[in-house]
C-alpha positions as CSV (number, residue, x, y, z in Angstrom):
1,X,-19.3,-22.9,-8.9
2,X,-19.6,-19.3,-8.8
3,X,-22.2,-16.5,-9.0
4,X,-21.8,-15.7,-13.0
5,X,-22.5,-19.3,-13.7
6,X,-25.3,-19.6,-11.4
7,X,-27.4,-16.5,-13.1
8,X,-26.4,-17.8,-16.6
9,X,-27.9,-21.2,-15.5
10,X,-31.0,-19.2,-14.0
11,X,-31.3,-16.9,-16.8
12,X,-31.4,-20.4,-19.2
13,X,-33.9,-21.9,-17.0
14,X,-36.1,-18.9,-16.8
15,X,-36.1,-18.6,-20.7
16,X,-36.5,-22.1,-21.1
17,X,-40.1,-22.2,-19.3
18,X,-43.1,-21.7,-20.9
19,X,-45.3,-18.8,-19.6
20,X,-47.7,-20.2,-17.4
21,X,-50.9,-17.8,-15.9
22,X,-49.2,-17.6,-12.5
23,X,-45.5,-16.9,-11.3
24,X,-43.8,-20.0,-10.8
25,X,-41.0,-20.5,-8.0
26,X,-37.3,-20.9,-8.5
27,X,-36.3,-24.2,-6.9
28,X,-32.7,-24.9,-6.2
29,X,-31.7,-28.9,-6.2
30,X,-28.0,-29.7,-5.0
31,X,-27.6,-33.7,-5.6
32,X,-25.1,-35.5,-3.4
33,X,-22.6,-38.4,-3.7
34,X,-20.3,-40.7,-1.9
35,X,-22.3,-40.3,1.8
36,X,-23.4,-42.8,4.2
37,X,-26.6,-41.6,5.1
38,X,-27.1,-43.7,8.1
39,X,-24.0,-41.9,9.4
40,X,-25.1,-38.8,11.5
41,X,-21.4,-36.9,10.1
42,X,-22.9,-37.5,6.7
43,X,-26.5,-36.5,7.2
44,X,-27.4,-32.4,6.6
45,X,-29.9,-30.7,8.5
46,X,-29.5,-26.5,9.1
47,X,-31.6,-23.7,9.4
48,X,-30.1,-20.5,7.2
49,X,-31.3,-16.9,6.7
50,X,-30.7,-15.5,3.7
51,X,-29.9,-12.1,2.5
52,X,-33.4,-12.3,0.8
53,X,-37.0,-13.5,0.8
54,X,-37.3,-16.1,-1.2
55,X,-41.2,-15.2,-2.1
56,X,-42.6,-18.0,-0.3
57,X,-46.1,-17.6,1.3
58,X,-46.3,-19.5,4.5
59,X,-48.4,-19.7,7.8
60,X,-46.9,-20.4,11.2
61,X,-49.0,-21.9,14.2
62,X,-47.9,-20.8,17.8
63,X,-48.3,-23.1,20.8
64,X,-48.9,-20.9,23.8
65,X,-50.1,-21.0,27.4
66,X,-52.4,-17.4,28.4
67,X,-49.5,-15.1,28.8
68,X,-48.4,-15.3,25.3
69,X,-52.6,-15.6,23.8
70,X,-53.0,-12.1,22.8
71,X,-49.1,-11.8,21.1
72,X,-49.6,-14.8,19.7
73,X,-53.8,-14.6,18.0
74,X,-52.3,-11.0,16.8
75,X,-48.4,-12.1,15.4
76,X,-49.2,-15.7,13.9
77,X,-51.7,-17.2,11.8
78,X,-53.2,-19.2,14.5
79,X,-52.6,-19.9,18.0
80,X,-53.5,-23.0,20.1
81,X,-53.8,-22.0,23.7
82,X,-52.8,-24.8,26.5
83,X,-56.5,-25.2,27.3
84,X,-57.1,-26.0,24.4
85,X,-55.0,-29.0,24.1
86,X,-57.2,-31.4,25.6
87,X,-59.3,-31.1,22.2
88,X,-56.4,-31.9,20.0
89,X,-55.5,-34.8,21.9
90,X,-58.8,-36.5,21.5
91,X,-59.5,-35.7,17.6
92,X,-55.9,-36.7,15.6
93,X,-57.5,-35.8,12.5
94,X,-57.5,-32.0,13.8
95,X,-53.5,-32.3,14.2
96,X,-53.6,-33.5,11.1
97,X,-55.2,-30.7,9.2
98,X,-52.8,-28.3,11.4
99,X,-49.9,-30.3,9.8
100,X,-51.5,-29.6,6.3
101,X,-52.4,-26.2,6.7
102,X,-49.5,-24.6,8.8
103,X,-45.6,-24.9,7.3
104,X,-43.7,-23.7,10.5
105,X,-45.0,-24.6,14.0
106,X,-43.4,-22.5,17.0
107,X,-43.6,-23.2,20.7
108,X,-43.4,-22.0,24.2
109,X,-40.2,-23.7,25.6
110,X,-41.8,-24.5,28.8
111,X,-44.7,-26.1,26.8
112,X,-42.4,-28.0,24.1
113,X,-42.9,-31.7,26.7
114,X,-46.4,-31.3,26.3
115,X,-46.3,-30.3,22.5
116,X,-44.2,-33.2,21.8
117,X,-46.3,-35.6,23.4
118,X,-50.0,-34.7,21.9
119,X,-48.1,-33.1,18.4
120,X,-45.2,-34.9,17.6
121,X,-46.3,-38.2,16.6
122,X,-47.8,-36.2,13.4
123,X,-45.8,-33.0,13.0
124,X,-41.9,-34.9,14.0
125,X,-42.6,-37.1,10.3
126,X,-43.1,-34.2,8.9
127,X,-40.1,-31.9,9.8
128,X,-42.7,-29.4,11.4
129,X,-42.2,-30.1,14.7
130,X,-41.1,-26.6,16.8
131,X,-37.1,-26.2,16.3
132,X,-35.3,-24.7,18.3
133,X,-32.4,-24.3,15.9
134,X,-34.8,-21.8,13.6
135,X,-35.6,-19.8,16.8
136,X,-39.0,-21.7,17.0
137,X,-39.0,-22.6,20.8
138,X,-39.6,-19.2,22.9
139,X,-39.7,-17.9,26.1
140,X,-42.3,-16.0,27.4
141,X,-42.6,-12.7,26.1
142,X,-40.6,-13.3,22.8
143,X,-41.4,-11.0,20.0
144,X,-43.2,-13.1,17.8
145,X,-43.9,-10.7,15.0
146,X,-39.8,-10.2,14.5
147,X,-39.5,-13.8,14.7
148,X,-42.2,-14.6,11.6
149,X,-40.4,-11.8,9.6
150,X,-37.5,-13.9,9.9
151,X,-38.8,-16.8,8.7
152,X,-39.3,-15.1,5.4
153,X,-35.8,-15.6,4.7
154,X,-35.3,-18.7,6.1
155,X,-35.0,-22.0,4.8
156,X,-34.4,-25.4,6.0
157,X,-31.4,-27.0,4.4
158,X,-32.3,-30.6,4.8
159,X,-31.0,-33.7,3.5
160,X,-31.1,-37.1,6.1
161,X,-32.2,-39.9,4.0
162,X,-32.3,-38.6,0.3
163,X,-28.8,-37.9,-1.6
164,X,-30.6,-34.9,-2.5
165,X,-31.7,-31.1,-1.3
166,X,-34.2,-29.2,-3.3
167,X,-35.7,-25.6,-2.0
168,X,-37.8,-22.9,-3.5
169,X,-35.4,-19.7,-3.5
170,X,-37.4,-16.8,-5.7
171,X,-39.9,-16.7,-8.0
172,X,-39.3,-16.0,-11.6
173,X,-40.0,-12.3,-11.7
174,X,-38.0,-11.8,-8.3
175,X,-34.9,-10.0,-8.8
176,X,-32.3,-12.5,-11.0
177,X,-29.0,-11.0,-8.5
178,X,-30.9,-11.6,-5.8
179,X,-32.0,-15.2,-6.5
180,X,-28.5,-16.0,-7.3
181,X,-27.0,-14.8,-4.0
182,X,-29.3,-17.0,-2.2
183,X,-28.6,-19.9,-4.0
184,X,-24.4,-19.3,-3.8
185,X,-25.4,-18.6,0.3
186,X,-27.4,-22.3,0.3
187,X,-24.5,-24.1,-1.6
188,X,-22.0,-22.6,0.5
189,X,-22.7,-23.4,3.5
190,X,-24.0,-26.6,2.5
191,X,-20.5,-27.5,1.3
192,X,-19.4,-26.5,4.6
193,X,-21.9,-29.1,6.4
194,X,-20.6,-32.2,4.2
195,X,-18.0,-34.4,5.3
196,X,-16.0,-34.4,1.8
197,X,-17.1,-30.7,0.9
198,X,-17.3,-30.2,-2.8
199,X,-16.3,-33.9,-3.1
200,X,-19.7,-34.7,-1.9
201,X,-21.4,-32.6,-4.9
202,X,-22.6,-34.4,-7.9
203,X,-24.4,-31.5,-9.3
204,X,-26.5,-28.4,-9.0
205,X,-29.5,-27.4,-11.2
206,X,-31.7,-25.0,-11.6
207,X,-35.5,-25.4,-12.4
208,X,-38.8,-23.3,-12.6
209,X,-42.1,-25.5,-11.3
210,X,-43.2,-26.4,-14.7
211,X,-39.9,-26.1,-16.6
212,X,-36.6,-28.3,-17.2
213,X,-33.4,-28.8,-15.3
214,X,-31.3,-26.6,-15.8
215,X,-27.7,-27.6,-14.5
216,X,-24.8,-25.0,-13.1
217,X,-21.5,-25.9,-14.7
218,X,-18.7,-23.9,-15.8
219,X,-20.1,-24.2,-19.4
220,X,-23.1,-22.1,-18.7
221,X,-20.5,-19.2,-17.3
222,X,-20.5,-17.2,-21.1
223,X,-24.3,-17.2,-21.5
224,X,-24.4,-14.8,-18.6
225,X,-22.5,-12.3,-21.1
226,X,-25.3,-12.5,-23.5
């Protein structure tokens, strides 16, 4: 698979789609094949920046004890303070609506024992739990504002217990070169994370969120010359 294809499949999927009254996102899906996923050597799960955003809106919740408060209540969408913990702990259904409402959670790393312990039970299930492999547990004093900008290019390149990885990457009026590049970044270094490499690819496709599959093979290469 290579970059000419993947814009000719992009281009096909964007023409494809009817026009809807809002701009709908680019989603990459990469199915797999021939993995065990009860096998940890077979089971991907990366964090990856990209060259660019991928036009995603998303709100991140910082955990924080009172020497991060005023970085955090400034940088972040909302901040839970250590004192305020006690509150959480006694009303699930509050953790819960955090889970709904917030898509990246980030931490204190001398807090993350007591995060784990009165968050975890809801936000480990689903995914949201503070990672430190997407820079999401901080010391004291780390620049959160830097950090949330770089979660605008990040995504999560996860696939555990599904043969199958799907990810918003643009949005249909975002720049078609730029979409492509993040896609050939995803599904290069997600060949580099299986096992069997390319042998554990079935297929990649293309889709907008109310249009059809659109898959990237080597037939779709001369459409880009349109």
């Amino acid at each position: 698979m290579d970059k000419e294809q993947v814009k000719a499949a992009l281009k096909k999927a964007i023409e494809s789609s009817n026009k809807r009254n809002f701009k709908q996102t680019v989603d990459l899906i990469i199915t797999l094949k021939d993995l065990d996923q009860k096998k940890p050597d077979h089971q991907v799960d990366f964090f990856l920046p990209l060259h660019y955003p991928t036009g995603r809106q998303f709100k991140v919740c910082g955990f924080v004890g009172p020497e991060m408060k005023d970085a955090a209540k400034r940088d972040l969408d909302f901040a839970i303070i250590t004192d305020d913990f006690p509150i959480y702990e006694k009303d699930k259904k509050k953790i819960k609506k955090l889970a709904n409402e917030y898509d990246y959670f980030i931490a204190q790393a001398n807090l993350m024992a007591k995060v784990a312990q009165i968050f975890g039970r809801t936000l480990g299930p689903k995914n949201k739990m503070p990672n430190p492999k997407s820079g999401c547990v901080v010391p004291p004093g780390a620049n959160l504002a830097a950090l949330k900008q770089r979660l605008l290019t990040t995504v999560r390149v996860l696939a555990k217990t599904a043969p199958y990885f799907q990810v918003a990457v643009g949005k249909e009026d975002m720049d078609q070169d730029h979409i492509a590049d993040s896609i050939m970044t995803i599904y290069q270094q997600m060949v580099h994370h299986l096992p069997g490499e390319m042998n554990n690819i079935k297929d990649v496709s293309i889709k907008l969120t109310m249009g059809p599959c659109v898959k990237v093979t080597a037939s779709e290469a001369p459409e880009a010359k349109k």
